[in-house]
KOLVO-262456 format. One record per residue (C-alpha): residue in one letter; residue number from 1; z, x, y negated. Coordinates in steps of 0.001 Angstrom, whole numbers. Layout:
ATOM   residu   num         w         u         v
ATOM        a   NUM         Z         X         Y
...
***
This chain:
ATOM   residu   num         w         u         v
ATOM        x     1   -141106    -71390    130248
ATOM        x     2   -144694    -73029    128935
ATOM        x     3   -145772    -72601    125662
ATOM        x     4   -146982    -76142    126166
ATOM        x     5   -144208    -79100    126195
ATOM        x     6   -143397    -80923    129560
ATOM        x     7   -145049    -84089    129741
ATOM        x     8   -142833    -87379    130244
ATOM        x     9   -144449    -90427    130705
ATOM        x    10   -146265    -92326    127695
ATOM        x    11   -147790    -95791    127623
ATOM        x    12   -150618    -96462    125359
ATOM        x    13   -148824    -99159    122786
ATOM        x    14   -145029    -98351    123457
ATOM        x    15   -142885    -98665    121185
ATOM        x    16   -140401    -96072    119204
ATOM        x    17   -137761    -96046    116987
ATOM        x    18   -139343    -92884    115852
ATOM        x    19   -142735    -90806    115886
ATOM        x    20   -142868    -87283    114597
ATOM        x    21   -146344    -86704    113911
ATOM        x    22   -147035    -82413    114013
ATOM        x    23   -145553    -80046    116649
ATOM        x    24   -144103    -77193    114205
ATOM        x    25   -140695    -76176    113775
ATOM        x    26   -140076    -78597    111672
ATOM        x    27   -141343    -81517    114161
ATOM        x    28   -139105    -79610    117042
ATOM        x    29   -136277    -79736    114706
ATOM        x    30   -136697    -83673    113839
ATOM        x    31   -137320    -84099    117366
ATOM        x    32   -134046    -82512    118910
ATOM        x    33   -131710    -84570    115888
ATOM        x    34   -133747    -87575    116597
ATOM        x    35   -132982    -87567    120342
ATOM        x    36   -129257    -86486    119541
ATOM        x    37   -129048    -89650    117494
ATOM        x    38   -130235    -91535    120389
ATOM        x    39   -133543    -92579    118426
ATOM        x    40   -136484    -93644    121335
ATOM        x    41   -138783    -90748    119879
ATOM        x    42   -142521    -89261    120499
ATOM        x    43   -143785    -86454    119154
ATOM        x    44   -147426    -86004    118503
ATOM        x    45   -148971    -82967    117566
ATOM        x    46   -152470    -80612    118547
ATOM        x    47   -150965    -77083    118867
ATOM        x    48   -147319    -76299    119648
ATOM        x    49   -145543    -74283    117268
ATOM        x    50   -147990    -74384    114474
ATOM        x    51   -148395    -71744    112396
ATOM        x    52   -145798    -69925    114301
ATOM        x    53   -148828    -69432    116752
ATOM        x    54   -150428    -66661    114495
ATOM        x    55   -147006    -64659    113633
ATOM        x    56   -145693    -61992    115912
ATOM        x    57   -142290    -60634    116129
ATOM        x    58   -139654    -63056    114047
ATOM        x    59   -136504    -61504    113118
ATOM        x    60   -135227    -63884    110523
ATOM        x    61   -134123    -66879    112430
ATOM        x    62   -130618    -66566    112679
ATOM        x    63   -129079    -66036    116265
ATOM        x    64   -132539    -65560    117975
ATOM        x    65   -133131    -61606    117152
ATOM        x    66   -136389    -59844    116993
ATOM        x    67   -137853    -62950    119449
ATOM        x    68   -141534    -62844    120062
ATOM        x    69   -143152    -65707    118269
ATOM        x    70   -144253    -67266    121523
ATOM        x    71   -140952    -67315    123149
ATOM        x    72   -139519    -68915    120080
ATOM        x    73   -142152    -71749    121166
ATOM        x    74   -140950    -71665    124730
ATOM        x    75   -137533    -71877    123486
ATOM        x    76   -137843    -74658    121379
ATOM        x    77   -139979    -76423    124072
ATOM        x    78   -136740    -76450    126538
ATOM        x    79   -134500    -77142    123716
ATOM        x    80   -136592    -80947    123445
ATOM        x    81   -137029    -80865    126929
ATOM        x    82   -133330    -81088    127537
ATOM        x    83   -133359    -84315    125872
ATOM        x    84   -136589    -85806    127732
ATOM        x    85   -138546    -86174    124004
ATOM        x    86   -142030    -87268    125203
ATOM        x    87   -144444    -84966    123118
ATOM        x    88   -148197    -85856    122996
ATOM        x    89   -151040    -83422    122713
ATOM        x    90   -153247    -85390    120673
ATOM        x    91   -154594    -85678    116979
ATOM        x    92   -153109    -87982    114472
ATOM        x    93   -156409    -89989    112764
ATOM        x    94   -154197    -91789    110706
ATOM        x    95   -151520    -94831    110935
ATOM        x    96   -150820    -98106    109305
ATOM        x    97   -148120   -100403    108264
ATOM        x    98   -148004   -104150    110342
ATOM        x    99   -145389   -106313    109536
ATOM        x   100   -142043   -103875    109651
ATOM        x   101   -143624   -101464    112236
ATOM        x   102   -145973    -98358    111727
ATOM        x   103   -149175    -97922    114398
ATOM        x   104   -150201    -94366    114690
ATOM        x   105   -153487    -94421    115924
ATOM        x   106   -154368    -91011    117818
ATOM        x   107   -157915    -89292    118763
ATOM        x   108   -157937    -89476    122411
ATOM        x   109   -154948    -91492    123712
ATOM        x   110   -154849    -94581    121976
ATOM        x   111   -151953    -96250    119495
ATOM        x   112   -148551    -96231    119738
ATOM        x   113   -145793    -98381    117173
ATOM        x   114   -142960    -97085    115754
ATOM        x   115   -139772    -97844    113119
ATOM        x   116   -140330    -95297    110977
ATOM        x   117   -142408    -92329    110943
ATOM        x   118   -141574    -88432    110116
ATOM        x   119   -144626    -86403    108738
ATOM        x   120   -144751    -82338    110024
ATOM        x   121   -147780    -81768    109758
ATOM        x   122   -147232    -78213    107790
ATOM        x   123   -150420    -77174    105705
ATOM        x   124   -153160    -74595    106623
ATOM        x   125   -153079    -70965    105415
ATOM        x   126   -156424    -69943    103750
ATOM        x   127   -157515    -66849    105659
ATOM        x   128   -160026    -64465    104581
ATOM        x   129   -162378    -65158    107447
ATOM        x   130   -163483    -61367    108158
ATOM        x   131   -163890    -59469    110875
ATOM        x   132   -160782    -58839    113105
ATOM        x   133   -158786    -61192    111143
ATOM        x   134   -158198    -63571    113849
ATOM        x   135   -158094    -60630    116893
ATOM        x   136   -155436    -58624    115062
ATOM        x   137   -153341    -62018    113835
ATOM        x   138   -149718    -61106    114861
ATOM        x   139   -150510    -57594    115944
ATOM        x   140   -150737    -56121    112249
ATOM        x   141   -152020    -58948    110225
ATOM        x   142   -149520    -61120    108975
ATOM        x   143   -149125    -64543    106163
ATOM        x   144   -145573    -64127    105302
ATOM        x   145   -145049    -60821    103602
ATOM        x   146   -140979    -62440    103218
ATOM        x   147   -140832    -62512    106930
ATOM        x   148   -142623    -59346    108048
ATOM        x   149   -142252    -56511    105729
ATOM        x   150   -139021    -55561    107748
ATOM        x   151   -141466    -55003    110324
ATOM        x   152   -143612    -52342    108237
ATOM        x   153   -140912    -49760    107093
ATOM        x   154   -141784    -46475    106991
ATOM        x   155   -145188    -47618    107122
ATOM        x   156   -148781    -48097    104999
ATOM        x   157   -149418    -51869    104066
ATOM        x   158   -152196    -53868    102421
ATOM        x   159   -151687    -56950    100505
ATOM        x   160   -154425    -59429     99600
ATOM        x   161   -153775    -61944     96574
ATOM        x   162   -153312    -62334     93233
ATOM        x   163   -150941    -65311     92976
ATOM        x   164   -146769    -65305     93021
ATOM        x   165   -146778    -64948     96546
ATOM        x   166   -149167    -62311     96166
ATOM        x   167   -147285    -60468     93866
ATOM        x   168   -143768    -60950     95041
ATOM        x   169   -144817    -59995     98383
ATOM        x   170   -145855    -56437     97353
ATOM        x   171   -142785    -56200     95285
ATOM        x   172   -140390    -56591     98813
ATOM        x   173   -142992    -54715    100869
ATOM        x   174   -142863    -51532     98370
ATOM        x   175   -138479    -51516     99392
ATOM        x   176   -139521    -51224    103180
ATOM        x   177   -143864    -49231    103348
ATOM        x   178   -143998    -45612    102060
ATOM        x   179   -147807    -47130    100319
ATOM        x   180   -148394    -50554     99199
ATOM        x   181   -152453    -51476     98550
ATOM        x   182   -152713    -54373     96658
ATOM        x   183   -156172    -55722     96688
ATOM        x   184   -157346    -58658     94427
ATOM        x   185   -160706    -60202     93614
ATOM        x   186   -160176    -60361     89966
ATOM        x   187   -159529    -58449     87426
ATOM        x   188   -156351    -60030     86646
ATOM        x   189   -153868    -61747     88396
ATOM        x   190   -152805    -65286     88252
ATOM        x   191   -148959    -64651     88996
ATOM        x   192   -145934    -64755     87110
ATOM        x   193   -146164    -61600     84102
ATOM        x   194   -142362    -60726     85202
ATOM        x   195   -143659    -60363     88945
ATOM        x   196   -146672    -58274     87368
ATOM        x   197   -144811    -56016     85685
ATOM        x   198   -142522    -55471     88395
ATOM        x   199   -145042    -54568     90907
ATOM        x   200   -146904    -52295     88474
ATOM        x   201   -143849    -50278     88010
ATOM        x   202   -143398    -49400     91595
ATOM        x   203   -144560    -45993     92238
ATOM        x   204   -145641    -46663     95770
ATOM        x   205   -147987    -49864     94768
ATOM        x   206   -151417    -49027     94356
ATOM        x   207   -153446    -51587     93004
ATOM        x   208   -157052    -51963     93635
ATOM        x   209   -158819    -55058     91287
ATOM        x   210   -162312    -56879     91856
ATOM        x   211   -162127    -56050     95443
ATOM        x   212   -162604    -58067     98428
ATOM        x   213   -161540    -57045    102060
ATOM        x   214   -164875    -57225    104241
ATOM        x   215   -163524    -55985    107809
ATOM        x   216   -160144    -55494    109702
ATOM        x   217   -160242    -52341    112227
ATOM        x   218   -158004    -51415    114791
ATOM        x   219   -157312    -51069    118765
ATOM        x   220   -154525    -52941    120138
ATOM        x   221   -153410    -53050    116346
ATOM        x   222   -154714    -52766    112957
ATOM        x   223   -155230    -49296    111791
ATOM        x   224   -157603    -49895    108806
ATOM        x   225   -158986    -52273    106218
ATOM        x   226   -162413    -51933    104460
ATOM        x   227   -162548    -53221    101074
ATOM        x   228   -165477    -53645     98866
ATOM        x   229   -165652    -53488     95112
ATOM        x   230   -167216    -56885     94067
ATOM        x   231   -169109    -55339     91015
ATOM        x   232   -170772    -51794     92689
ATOM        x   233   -170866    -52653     95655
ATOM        x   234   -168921    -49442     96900
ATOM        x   235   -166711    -50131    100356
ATOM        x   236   -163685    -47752    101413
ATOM        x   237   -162021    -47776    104245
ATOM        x   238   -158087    -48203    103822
ATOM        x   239   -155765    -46409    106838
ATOM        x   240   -153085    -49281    107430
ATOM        x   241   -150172    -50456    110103
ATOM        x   242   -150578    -53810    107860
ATOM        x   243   -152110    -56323    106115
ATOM        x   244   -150850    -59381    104434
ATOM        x   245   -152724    -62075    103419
ATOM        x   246   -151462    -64198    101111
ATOM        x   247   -154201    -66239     99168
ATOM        x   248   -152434    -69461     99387
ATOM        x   249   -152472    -72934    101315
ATOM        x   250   -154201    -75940    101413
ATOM        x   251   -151980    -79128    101682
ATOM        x   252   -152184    -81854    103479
ATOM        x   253   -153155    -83974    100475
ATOM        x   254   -156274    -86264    101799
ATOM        x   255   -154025    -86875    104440
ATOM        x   256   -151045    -88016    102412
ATOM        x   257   -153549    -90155     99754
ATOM        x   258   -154982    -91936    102300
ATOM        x   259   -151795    -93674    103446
ATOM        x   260   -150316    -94403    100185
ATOM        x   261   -148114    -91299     99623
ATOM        x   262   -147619    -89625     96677
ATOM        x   263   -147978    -85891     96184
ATOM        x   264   -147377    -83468     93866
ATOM        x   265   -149726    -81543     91037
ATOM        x   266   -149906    -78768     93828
ATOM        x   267   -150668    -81471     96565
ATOM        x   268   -147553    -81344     98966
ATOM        x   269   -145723    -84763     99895
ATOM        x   270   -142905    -86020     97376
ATOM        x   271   -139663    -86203     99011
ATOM        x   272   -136292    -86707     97583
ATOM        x   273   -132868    -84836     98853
ATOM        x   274   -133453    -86916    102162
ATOM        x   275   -136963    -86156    102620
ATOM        x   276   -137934    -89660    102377
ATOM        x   277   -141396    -90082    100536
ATOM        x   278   -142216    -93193     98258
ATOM        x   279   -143780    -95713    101575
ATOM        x   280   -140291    -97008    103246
ATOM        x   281   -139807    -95716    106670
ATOM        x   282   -141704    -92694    106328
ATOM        x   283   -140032    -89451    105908
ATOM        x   284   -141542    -85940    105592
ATOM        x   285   -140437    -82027    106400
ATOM        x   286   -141641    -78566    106276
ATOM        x   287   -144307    -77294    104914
ATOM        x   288   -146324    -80205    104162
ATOM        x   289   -143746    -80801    101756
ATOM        x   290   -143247    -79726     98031
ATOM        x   291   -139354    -79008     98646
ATOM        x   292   -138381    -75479     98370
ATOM        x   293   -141772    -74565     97028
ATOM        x   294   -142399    -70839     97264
ATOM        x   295   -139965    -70051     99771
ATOM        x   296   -141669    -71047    103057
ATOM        x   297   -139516    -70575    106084
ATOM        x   298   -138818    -71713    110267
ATOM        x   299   -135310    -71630    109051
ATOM        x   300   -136350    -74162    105745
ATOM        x   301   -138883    -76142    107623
ATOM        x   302   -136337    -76185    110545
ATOM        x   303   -133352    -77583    108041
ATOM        x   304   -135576    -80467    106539
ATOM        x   305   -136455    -81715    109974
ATOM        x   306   -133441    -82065    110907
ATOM        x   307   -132271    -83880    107515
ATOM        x   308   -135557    -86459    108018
ATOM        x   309   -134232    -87594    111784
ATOM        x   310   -130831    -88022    110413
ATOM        x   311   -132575    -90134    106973
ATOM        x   312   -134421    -91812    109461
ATOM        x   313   -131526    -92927    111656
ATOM        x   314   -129402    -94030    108470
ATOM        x   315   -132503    -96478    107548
ATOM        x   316   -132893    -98166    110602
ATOM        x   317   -128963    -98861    110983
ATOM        x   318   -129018    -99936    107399
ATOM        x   319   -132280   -101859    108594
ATOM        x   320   -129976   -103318    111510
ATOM        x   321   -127771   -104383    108924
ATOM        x   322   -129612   -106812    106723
ATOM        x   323   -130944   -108666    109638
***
């Protein structure tokens, strides 16, 4: 199996019931209900599986048990397939509203018209854009300390961040690592006191303040971190099986603005309990979404995907209705 979709035949300008712009879990999800439902559906998205790209091993997705991140891409590529959902390797510029149809209008392959219109198009992680960040991403350096610290036990980990994720990452990595580094650029942290306090009572937590890692070292996986102390100047070099980054995301919320949908004070799409967002006919799931907040997930972005397809089929029978 191909980590990239099969291709079924598109027309420039066809016409769908539905168009499921990202290629995440949360677009295969919406994809496989939306075909199920017997919606006419496209998918268009840049990278298949997202951010699942940069994760490793995933052993929290029930029924699918310590699965390489890659597979899980294969597997929900022949999951789709089986229902002959067209997917598009393209980028989404943007879309508009004519009369009661949407156009998405795509980089390289032209536009294409649709009923409605389901938005996974997740958010980006920030990274901390050092050395061997990228070459040891799934092979020691992980964004989800809630997925991966299962992975580490017995082990020496390194956390980067100051926020709640931050903090209530170290907090479940100090139950599985023998040594938990926390490194932040501050002096103080930005997270929750209660999640402060909890962390700073752990006697395998060490926390190391106005520090900044500068370099990521390992073979064919990460065996050390070098951080440097933002006010001397003074670098040491960490010994590590580990390191989680989690500094946050940036939304999609230029994205969302531009099109006339509302966000949130943290910039993720509004949904309601059916993940429909305030423009009729356009739905929303995963992580581009402020739902579940905190608690990011395949198995959450996986759910909402599949409630959007079945939102979206409900509107266009009601649609079908008033006509």
């Amino acid at each position: 199996m191909s980590l990239l979709p099969k291709v079924f035949n598109v027309k420039e300008g066809e016409k769908y019931d539905t168009i499921i712009i990202g290629l995440g879990p949360a677009a295969y999800s919406a994809a496989l209900y939306a075909a199920r439902f017997m919606l006419k559906t496209l998918v268009i998205g840049e990278t298949p599986g997202g951010q699942l790209t940069e994760a490793g091993e995933v052993d929290d997705y029930l029924g699918l048990i310590g699965i390489n991140a890659q597979d899980m891409i294969k597997v929900f590529n022949k999951h789709i397939e089986k229902y002959e959902v067209p997917v598009l390797l393209d980028i989404v510029e943007g879309f508009k509203r004519e009369g009661d149809e949407f156009v998405v209008k795509t980089k390289r392959k032209g536009e294409y018209k649709a009923d409605t219109l389901i938005l996974a198009i997740g958010v980006k992680r920030r990274k901390l854009n050092v050395p061997g960040e990228n070459e040891f991403a799934g092979r020691g350096v992980s964004y989800c300390s809630i997925c991966d610290a299962p992975l580490f036990k017995n082990r020496t980990t390194v956390i980067v961040g100051g926020g709640d994720s931050a903090l209530e990452g170290a907090e479940i990595l100090s139950r599985y690592s023998n040594k938990v580094y926390l490194v932040h650029r501050r002096d103080q942290f930005k997270a929750q006191p209660i999640y402060v306090e909890l962390v700073k009572k752990k006697p395998n937590v060490e926390i190391i303040l106005n520090s900044v890692v500068k370099e990521i070292k390992g073979e064919k996986l990460v065996k050390s971190v070098v951080i440097q102390n933002i006010n001397t100047g003074e670098t040491r070099e960490i010994q590590t099986n580990g390191i989680f980054v989690e500094i946050g995301f940036e939304p999609p919320t230029d994205f969302a603005r531009a099109h006339g949908i509302e966000v949130d004070n943290n910039g993720y799409i509004k949904v309601d309990e059916w993940m429909r967002t305030n423009v009729e006919g356009v739905f929303a799931a995963g992580d581009c979404t402020g739902m579940w907040l905190g608690f990011r997930q395949i198995i959450t972005a996986t759910a909402q995907g599949a409630v959007a397809a079945h939102a979206a089929f409900n509107y266009l029978n009601q649609r079908k209705k008033k006509k």
